[in-house]
VOPAGU-2260 file (C-alpha; in pm, 1 decimal, decimal comma):
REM VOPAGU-2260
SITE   aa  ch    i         X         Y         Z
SITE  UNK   A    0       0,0       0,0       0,0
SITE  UNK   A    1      99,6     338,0    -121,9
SITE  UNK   A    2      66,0     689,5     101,2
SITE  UNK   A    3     112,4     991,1     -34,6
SITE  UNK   A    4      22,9    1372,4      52,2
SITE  UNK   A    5    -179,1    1492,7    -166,9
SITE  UNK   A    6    -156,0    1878,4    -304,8
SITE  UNK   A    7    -508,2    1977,0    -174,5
SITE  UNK   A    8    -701,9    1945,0     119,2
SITE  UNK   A    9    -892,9    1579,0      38,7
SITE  UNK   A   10    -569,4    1471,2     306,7
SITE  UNK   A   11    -333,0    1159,8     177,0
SITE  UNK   A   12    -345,4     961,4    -136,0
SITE  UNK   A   13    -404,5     583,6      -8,5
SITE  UNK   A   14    -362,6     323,5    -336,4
SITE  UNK   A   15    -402,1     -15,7    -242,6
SITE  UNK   A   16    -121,0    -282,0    -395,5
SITE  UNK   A   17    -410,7    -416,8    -667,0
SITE  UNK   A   18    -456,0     -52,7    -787,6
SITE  UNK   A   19     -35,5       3,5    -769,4
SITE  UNK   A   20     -15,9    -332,4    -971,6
SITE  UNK   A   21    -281,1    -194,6   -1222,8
SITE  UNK   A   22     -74,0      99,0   -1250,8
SITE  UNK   A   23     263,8     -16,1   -1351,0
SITE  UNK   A   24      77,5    -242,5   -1588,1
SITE  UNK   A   25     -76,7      19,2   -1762,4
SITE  UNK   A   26     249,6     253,3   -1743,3
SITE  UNK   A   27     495,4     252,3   -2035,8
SITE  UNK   A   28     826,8      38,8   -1973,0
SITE  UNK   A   29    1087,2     280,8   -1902,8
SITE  UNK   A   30    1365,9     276,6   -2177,8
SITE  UNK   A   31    1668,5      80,8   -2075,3
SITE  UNK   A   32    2001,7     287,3   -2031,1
SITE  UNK   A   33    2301,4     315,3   -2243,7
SITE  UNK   A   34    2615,2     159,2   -2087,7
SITE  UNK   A   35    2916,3     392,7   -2148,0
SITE  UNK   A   36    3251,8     298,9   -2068,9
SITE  UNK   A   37    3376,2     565,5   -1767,7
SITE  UNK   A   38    3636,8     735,2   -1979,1
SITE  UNK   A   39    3362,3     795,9   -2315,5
SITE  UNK   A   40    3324,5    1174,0   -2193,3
SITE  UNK   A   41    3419,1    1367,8   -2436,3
SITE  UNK   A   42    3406,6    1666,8   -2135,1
SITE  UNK   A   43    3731,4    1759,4   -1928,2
SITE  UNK   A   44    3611,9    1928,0   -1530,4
SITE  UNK   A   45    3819,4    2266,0   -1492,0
SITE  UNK   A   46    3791,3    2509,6   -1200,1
SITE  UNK   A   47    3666,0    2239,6    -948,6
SITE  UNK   A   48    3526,3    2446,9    -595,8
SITE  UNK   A   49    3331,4    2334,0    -276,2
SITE  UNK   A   50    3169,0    2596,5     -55,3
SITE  UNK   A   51    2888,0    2586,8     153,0
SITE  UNK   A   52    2736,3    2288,0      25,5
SITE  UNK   A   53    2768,7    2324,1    -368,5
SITE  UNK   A   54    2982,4    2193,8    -616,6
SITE  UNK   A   55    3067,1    2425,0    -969,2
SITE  UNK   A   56    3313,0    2303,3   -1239,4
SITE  UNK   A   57    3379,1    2447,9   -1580,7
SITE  UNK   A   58    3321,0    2159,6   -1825,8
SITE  UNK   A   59    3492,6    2193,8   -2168,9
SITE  UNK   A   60    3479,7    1976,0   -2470,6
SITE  UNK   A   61    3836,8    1769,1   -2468,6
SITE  UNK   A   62    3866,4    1849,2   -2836,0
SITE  UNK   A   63    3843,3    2184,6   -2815,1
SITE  UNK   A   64    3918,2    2350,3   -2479,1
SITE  UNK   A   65    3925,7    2723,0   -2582,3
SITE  UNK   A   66    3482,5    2705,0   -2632,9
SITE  UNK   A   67    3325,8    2851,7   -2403,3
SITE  UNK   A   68    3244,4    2639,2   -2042,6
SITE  UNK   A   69    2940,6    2475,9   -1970,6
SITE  UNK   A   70    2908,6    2593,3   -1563,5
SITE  UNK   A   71    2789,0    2299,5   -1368,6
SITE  UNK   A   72    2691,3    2424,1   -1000,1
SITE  UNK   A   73    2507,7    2120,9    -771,2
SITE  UNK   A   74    2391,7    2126,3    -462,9
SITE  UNK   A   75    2390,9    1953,2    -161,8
SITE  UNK   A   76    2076,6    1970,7     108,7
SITE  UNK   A   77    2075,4    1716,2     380,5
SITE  UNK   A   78    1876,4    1474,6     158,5
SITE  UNK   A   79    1875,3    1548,0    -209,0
SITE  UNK   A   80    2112,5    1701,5    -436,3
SITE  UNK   A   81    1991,6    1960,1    -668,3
């Protein structure tokens, strides 16, 4: 059995294991993922920095490292990363 909240006021979302096997029935099969070998990146990481709980790094193409970066900027909250 499922629980969720639900975004208005009828309270939580209760969807018994019949209805959550219905679902995934019904739902599309999710396409499988492409195996790449670890070193296929054709990306290089410049300009690596950590402070208060992100991550940025420049990416550039390998081939061509004078285009402009990409900026990549995650971060970190106690349980997700964004």
């Amino acid at each position: 059995m499922v629980v969720g909240e639900d975004e208005g006021d009828d309270g939580p979302i209760v969807v018994s294991d019949l209805e959550e096997e219905a679902m995934r029935k019904r739902a599309p099969e999710q396409p499988q993922t492409r195996s790449h070998a670890p070193s296929s990146s054709s990306l290089a990481a410049t300009d690596v920095t950590i402070s208060d709980g992100s991550l940025t790094a420049k990416l550039i193409f390998k081939s061509d490292p004078q285009t402009k970066p990409l900026i990549l900027t995650l971060f970190v909250h106690q349980n997700a990363i964004n």
